[in-house]
C-alpha positions in Angstrom: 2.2 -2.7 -36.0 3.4 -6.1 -35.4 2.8 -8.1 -32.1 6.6 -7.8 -31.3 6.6 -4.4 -31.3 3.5 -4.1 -29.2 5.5 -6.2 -27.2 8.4 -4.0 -26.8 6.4 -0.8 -26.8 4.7 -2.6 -23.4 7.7 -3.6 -22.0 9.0 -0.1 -22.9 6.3 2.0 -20.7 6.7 -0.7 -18.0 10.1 -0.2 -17.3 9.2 3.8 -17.8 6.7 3.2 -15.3 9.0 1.1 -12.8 11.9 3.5 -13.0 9.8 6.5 -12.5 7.4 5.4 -9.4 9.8 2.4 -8.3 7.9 0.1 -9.2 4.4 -0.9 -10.6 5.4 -1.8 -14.6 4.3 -5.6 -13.8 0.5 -3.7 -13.2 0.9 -1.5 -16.3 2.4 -4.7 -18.0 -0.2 -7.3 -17.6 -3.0 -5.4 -19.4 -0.5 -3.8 -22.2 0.3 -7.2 -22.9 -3.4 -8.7 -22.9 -5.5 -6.0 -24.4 -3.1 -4.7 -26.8 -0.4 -7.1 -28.1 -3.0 -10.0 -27.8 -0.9 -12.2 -25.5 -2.8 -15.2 -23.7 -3.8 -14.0 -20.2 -1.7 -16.8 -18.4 2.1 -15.9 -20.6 1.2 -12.3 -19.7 1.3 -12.9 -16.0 4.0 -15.6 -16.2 6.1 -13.3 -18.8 5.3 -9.8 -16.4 7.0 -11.8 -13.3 10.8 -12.3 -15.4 10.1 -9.2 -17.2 9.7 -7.1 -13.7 13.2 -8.8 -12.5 15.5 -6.9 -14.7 13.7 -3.9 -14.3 13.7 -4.0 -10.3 17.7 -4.5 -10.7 18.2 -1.8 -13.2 16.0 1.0 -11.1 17.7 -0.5 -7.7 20.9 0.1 -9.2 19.5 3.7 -10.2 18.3 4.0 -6.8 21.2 2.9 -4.9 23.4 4.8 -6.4 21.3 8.1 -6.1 21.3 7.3 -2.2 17.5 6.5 -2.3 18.1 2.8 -1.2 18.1 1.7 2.3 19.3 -2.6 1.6 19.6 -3.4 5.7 15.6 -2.1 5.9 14.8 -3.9 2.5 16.1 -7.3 3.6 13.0 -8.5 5.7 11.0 -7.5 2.4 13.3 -9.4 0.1 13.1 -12.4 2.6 9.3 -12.4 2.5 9.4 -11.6 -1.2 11.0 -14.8 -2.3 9.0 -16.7 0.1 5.6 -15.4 -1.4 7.2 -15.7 -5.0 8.0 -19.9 -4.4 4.5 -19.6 -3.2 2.9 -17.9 -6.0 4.8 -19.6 -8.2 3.8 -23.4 -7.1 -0.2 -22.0 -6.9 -0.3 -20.2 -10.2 -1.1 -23.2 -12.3 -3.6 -24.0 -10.0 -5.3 -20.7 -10.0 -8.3 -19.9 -12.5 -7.4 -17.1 -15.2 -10.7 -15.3 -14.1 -9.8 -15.0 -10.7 -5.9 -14.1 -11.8 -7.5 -11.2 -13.3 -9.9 -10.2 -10.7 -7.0 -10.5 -8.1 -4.9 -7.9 -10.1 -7.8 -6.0 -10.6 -8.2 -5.6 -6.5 -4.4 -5.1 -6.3 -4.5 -2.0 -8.9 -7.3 -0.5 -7.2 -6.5 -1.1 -4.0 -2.9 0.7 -4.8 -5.0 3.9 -6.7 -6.7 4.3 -3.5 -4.2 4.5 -1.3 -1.8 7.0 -3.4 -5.2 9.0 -3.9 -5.6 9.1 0.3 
């Protein structure tokens, strides 16, 4: 199978996984992409950031019009959001790929832990 197609297949079960539990295809995304389509650790975490937009607006819409979107309690999250993504996005450069890794690693555990609990 070519590396496209890995790439789509990822994408693919990201978006499954994002529509499904309302989010979480950029975690299933990052080691789809590394592991098995061979993309360099730093494009996958860039690439899982624009890839995650589209999906986020295609389950919102999903969700919004299934009545299981509240916008007025989602705005101070939004706010917050784009304030840690200009953030994130002027540090990422500056951040090791090891400790990228080790970062998502926490995040992904951390979030398996407390749907377990």
């Amino acid at each position: 199978m070519t590396k496209r197609w890995k790439c789509v297949l990822s994408g693919a079960a990201a978006g499954a996984a994002n529509g499904f539990f309302g989010a979480g295809g950029g975690m299933l995304l990052i080691p789809l992409l590394t592991a098995w389509a061979n993309v360099d650790e730093r494009k996958a975490f860039a690439n899982s950031v624009l890839i995650i937009l589209p999906m986020c607006i295609v389950s919102s819409i999903i969700y919004y019009f299934r009545s299981g979107l509240d916008l007025p309690a989602a705005v101070p999250y939004l706010i917050g959001g784009a304030f840690g993504g200009i953030v994130g996005g002027l540090v990422f450069k500056k951040v090791s790929v090891n400790l990228l890794r080790k970062a998502m690693g926490i995040l992904i555990i951390y979030g398996g832990v407390r749907s377990l609990i």
